[in-house]
C-alpha positions as CSV (number, residue, x, y, z in Angstrom):
1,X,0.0,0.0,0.0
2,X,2.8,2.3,0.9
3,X,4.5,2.3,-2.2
4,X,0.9,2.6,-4.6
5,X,0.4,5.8,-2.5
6,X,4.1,6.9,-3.7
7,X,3.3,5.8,-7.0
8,X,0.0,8.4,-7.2
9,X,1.2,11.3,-5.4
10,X,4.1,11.4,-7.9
11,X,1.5,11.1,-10.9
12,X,-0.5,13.9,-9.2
13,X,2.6,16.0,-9.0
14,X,3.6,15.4,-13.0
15,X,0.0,16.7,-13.7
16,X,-0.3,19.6,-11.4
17,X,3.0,20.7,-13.2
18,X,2.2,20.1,-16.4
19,X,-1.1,21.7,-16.7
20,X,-0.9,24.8,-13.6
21,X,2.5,25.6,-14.0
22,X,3.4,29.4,-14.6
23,X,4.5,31.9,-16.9
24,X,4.3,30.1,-20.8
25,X,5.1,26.6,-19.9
26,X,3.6,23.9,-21.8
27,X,2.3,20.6,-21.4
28,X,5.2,18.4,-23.1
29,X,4.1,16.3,-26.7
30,X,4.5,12.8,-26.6
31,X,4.4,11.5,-30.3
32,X,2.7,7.8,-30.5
33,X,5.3,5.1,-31.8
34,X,3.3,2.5,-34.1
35,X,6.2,0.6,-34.6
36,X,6.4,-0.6,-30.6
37,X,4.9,-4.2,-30.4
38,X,1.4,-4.7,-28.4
39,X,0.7,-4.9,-25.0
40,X,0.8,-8.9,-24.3
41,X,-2.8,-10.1,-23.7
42,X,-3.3,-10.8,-19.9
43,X,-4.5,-14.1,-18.9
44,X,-7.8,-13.5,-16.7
45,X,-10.9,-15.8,-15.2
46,X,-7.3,-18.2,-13.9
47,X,-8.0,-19.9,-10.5
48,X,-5.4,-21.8,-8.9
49,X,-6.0,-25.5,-7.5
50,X,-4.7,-26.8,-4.4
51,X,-3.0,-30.1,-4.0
52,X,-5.6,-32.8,-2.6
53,X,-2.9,-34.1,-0.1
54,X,-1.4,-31.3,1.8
55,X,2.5,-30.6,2.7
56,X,2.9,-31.8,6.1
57,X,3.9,-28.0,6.9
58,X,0.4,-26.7,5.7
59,X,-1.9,-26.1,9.1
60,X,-5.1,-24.5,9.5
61,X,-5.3,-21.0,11.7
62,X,-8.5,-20.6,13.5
63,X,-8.6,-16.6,13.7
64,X,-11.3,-16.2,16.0
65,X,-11.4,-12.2,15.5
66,X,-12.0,-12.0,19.0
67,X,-12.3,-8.5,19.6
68,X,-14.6,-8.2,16.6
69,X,-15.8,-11.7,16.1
70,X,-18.3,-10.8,12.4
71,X,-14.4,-11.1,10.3
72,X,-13.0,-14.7,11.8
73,X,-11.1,-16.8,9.3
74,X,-10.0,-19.9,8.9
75,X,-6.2,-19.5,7.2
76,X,-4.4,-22.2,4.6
77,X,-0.8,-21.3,6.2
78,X,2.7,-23.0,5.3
79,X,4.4,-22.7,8.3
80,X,8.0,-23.3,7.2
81,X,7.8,-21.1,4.4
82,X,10.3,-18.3,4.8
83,X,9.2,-15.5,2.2
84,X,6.2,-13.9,3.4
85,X,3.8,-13.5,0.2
86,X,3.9,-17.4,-0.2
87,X,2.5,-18.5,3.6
88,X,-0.7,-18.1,2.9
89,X,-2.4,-20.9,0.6
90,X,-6.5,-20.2,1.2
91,X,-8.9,-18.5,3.2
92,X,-12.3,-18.9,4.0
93,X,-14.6,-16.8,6.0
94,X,-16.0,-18.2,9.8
95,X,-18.2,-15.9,11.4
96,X,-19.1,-15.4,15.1
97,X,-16.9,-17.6,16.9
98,X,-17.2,-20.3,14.2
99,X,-16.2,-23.8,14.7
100,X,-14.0,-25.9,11.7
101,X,-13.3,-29.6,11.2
102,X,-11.3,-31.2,8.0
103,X,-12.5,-34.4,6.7
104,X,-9.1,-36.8,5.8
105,X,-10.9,-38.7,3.3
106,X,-12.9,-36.3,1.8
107,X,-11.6,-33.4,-0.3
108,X,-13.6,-30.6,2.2
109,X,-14.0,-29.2,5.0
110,X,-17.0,-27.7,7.5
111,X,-17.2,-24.3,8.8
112,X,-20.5,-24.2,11.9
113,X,-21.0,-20.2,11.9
114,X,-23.7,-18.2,13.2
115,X,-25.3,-14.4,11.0
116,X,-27.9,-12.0,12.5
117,X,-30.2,-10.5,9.9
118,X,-28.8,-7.3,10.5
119,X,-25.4,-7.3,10.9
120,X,-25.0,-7.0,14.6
121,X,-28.6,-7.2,15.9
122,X,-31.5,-9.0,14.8
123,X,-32.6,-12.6,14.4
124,X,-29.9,-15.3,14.4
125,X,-29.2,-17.6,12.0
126,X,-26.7,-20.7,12.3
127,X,-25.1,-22.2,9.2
128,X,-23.0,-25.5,8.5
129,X,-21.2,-24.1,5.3
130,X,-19.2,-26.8,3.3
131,X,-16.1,-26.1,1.2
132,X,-14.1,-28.1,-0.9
133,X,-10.5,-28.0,-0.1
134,X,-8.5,-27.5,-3.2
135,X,-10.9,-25.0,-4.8
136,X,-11.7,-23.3,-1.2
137,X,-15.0,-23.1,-3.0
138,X,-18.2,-23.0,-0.9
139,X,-20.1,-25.5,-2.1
140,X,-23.4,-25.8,0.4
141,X,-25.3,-24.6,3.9
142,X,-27.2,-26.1,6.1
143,X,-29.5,-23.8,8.1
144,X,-29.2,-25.0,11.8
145,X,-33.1,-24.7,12.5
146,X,-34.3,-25.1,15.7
147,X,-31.1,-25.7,17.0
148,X,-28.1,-23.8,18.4
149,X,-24.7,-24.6,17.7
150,X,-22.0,-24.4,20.6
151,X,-20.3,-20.8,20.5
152,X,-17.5,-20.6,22.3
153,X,-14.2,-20.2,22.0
154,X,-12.0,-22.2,19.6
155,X,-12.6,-26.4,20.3
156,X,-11.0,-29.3,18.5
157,X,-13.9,-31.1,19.1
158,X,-16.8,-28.5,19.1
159,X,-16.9,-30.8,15.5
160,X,-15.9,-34.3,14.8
161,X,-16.2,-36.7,12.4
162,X,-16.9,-40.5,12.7
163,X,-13.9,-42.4,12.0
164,X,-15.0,-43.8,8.7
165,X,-16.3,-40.0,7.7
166,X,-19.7,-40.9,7.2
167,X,-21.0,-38.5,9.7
168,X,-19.8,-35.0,11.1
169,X,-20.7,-34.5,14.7
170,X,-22.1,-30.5,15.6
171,X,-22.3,-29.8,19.6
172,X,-25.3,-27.7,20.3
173,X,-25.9,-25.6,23.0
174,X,-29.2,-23.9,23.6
175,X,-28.3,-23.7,27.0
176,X,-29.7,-27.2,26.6
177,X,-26.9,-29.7,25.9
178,X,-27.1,-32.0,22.4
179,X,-25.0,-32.4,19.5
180,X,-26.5,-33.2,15.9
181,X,-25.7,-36.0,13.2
182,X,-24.9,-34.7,9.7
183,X,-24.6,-37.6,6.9
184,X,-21.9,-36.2,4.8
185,X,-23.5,-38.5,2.1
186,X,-26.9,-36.8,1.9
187,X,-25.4,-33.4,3.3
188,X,-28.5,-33.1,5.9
189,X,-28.9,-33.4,9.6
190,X,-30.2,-37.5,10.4
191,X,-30.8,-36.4,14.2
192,X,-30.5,-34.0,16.9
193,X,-29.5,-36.1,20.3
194,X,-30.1,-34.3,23.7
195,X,-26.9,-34.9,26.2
196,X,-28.4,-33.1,29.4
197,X,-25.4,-31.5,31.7
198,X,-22.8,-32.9,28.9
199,X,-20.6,-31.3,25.9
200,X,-18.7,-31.4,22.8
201,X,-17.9,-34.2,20.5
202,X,-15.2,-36.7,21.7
203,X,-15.5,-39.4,18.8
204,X,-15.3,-42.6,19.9
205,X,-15.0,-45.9,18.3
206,X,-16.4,-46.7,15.0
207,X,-19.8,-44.6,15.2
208,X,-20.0,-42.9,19.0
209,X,-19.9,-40.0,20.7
210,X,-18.2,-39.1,23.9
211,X,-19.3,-35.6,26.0
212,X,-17.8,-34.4,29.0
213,X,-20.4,-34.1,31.7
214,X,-20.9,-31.3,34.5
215,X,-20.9,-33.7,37.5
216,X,-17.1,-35.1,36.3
217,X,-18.1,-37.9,34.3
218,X,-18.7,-38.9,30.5
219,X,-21.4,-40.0,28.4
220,X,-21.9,-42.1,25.8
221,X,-24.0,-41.3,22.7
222,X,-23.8,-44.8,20.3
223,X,-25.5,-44.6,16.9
224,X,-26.9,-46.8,14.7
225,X,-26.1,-47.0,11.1
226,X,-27.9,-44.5,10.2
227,X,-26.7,-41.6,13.0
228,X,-29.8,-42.3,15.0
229,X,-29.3,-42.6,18.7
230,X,-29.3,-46.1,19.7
231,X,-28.2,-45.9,23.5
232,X,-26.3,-44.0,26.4
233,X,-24.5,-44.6,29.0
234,X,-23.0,-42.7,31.4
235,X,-19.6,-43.3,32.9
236,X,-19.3,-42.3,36.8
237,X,-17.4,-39.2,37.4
238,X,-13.6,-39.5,37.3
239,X,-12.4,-36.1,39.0
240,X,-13.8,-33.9,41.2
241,X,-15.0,-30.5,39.6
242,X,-14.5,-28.2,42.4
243,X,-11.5,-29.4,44.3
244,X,-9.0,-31.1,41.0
245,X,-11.0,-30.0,37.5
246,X,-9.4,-30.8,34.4
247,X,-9.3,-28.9,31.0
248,X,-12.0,-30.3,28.5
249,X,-9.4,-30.5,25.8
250,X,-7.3,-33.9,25.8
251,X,-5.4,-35.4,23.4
252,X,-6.4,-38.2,21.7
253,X,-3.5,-40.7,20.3
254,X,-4.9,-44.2,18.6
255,X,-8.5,-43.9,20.3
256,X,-6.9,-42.6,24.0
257,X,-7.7,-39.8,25.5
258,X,-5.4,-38.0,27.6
259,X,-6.9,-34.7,29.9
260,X,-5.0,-32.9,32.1
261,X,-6.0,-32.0,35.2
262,X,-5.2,-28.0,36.5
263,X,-2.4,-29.1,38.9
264,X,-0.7,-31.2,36.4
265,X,-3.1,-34.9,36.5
266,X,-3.3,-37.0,33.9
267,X,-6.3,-39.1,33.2
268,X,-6.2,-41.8,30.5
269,X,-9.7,-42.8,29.0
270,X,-10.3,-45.1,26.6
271,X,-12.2,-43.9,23.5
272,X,-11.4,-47.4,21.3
273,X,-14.3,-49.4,21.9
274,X,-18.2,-48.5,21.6
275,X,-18.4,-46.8,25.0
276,X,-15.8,-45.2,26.6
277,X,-14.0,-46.2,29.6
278,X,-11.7,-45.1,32.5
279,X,-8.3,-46.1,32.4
280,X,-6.2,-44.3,35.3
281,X,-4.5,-41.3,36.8
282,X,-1.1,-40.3,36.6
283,X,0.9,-36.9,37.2
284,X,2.6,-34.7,34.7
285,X,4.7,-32.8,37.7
286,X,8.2,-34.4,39.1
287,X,7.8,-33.8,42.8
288,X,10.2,-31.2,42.7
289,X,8.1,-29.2,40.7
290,X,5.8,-29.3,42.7
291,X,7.1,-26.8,45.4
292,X,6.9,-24.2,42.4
293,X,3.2,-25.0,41.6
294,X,4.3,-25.9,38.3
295,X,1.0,-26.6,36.1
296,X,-0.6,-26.8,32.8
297,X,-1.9,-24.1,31.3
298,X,-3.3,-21.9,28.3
299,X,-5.5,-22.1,25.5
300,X,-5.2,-25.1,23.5
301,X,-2.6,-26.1,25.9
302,X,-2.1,-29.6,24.2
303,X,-1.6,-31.3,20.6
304,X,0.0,-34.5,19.5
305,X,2.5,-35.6,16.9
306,X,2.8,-38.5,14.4
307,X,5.1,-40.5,16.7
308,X,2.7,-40.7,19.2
309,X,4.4,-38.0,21.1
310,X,2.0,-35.1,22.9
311,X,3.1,-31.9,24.1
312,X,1.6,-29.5,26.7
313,X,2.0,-25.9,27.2
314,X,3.1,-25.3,31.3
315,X,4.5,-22.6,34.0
316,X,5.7,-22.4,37.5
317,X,4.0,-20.1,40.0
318,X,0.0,-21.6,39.1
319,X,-2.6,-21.0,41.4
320,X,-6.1,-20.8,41.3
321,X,-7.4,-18.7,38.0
322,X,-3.9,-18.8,35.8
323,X,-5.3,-22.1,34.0
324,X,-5.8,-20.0,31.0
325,X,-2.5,-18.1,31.2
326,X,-0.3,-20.0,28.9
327,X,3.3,-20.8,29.5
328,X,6.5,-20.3,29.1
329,X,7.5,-24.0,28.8
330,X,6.7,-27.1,26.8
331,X,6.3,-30.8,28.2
332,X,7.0,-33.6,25.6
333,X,5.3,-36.5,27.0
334,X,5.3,-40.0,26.0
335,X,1.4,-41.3,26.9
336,X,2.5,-45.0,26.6
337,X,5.5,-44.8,29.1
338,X,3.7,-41.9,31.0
339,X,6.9,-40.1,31.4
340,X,8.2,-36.6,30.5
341,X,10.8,-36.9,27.6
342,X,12.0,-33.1,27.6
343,X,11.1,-29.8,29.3
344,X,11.7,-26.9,26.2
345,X,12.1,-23.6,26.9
346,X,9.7,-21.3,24.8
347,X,11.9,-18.0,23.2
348,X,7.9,-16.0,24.1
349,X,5.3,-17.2,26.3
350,X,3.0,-19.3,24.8
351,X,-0.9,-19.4,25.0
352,X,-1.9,-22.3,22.0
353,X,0.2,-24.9,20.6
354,X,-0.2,-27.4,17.9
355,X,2.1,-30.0,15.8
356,X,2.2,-30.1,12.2
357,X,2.1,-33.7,10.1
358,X,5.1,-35.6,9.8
359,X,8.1,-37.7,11.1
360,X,10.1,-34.5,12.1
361,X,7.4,-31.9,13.6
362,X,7.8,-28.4,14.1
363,X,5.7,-26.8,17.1
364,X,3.2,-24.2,16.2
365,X,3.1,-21.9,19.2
366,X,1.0,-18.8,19.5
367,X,2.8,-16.7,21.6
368,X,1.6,-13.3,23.6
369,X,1.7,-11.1,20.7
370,X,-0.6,-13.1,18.7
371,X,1.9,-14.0,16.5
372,X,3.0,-17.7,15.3
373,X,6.2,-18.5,16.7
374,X,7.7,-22.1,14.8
375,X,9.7,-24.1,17.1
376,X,11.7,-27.4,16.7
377,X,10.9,-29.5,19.2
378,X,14.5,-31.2,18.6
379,X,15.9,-28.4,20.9
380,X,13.6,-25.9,21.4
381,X,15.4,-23.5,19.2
382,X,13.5,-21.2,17.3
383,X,12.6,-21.6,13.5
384,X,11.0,-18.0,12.3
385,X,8.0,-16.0,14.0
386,X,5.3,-15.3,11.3
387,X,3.4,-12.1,11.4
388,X,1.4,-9.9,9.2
389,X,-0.7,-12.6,7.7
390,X,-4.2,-11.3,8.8
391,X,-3.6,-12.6,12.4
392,X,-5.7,-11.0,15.6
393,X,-6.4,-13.7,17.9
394,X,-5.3,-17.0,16.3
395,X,-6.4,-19.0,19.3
396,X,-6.2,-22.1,17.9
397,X,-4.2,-24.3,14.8
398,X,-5.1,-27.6,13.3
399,X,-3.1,-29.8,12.0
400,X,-3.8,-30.2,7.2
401,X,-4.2,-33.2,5.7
């Protein structure tokens, strides 16, 4: 923009000489040249494709627009590219605290977003907007009537898909509890499932659904073949909400679920079979830590890599309220042998992290300017810190397949 500006007031100059100027001055001639060849004839109506397997480096940006919420995106970014004007891939609108999922085997993606009739006031309307993902081309809605999608800030699992992608799981919230059934097939909703005191969208099995209940326990949606409910059951609560909560956001790694607790518990559910069941509870914090109140924190606090490998945002000094705060460290934990591989030091404090695809991961940290800091979890060391790509609040990055 700065240097179109330069390029105008310099053309406004030329002319203001040219034709105010004083005394007998005259506008110079310029003599046309036919013997010059012709402009080149510019190629227009040209859209680019995307590949329809992603570079493990490619990750989604949820820009939740916080602090204005009508202009969130969701932003096609390449992480490990170094020049600036080729990062960005795609972007597609996500209004009001939207919620996104990617399918893997299907060439889209879903975008659950809410409109009022007038801008910022009137009747509310929430969509299920589909886009195909190497085009970025919306392709359909689905007007959420009589329901009321979850609007919150950024979830992995306010959306899920069953594993064999037949079905796309929406979390309602009315303040009732349910979540809905879309057949990606058909492109409609099959059925709206109440979940009283119990959230989100925890897929589990080969066609369940796993919330996260008020009292401390789960519950159990299974389906049928054709996304109708077919049972519940509810699991007895495995922590105790007031004295040790624990974030709703776990990792899941081959059908377990790992969720931390505030003051650095693990619990390990099993999400593998039809209903989901508790495993155990392990700690997170060496007993050294401990007299530093050393805890997890932030955001999305958590994410997982291809080697089965999860990692955990953390900082000493926790108490009571700072379980949003971030960190200034990273935990690499190994979920199978429950132990604590590494403790990296972040180069900014931390509030989201994420992994991208891959054998050899970078970490995809947003720090406390809102920008994207790029880490390799080899060492900790810094990769590059990416700015200026339409970033206000990325709360949250998924992983692109």
């Amino acid at each position: 923009m700065k240097a179109l500006k330069l390029t105008v007031s310099v053309c406004v100059m030329v002319v203001s000489a040219a034709s105010f100027g004083s005394g007998d001055a005259k506008a110079p001639s310029v003599a046309p040249k036919p013997d010059l060849p012709p402009l080149p004839v510019e190629n227009t109506g040209y859209i680019e494709s995307l590949p329809k397997d992603y570079p493990e480096s490619w990750m989604f940006v949820d820009e939740a627009a916080f602090f204005s919420m009508f202009a969130g995106k969701v932003i096609l970014l390449d992480v490990e590219e170094k020049h600036p004007p080729k990062r960005i891939k795609a972007i597609a609108d996500k209004a009001l605290l939207g919620n996104f999922a990617e399918a893997k085997s299907r060439e889209e993606f879903y975008i659950m977003e809410s409109f009022h009739q007038r801008g910022s006031r009137g009747p509310r309307e929430d969509v299920l907007a589909f886009y195909n993902k190497t085009t970025f081309k919306h392709e359909k809605d689905i007007v959420w009537e009589g329901r009321t999608r979850l609007q919150a800030l950024p979830e992995r699992y306010a959306m899920a898909l069953s594993a064999d992608e037949k079905f796309l799981y929406v979390a309602n919230f009315s303040p009732a509890a349910s979540f809905s059934v879309v057949d990606l097939d058909k492109r409609e909703v099959v059925d709206t499932i109440g979940t009283p005191g119990c959230v989100l969208t925890y897929p589990t099995g080969q066609r369940s659904v796993t919330s996260i209940c008020s009292n401390g326990g789960l519950l159990t949606t299974v389906l049928d073949k054709n996304g109708k409910k077919k049972s519940q059951q509810r699991m007895a609560p495995f922590f105790n909400t007031d004295s040790s909560p624990i974030f709703e956001r776990p990792v899941i790694i081959d059908g377990m679920a790992y969720f931390p607790g505030f003051e650095g518990q693990m619990h390990s559910v099993d999400f593998r079979g039809e209903v989901a069941k508790y495993v155990e509870e392990w700690h997170l914090v060496k007993d050294a830590e401990r007299k530093h109140n050393w805890r997890p924190s932030g955001l999305a606090l958590n994410d997982k890599d291809d080697n089965g490998l999860f990692y955990i945002l953390a900082h000493k000094d926790g108490a009571e309220g700072t379980q949003t705060h971030g960190g200034s460290h990273v935990w690499v934990v190994d979920p199978k042998t429950k132990k604590r591989l590494k403790t990296l030091e972040l180069p900014n404090w931390g509030i989201s992290i994420a992994a991208t695809r891959g054998k050899n991961p970078k970490l995809v940290v947003t720090n406390g300017d809102l920008n994207l800091d790029i880490i390799d979890p080899k060492d900790g060391s810094l990769y590059q810190t990416i700015a200026d790509f339409g970033n206000m609040t990325p709360l949250l990055v998924h992983k692109a397949h």
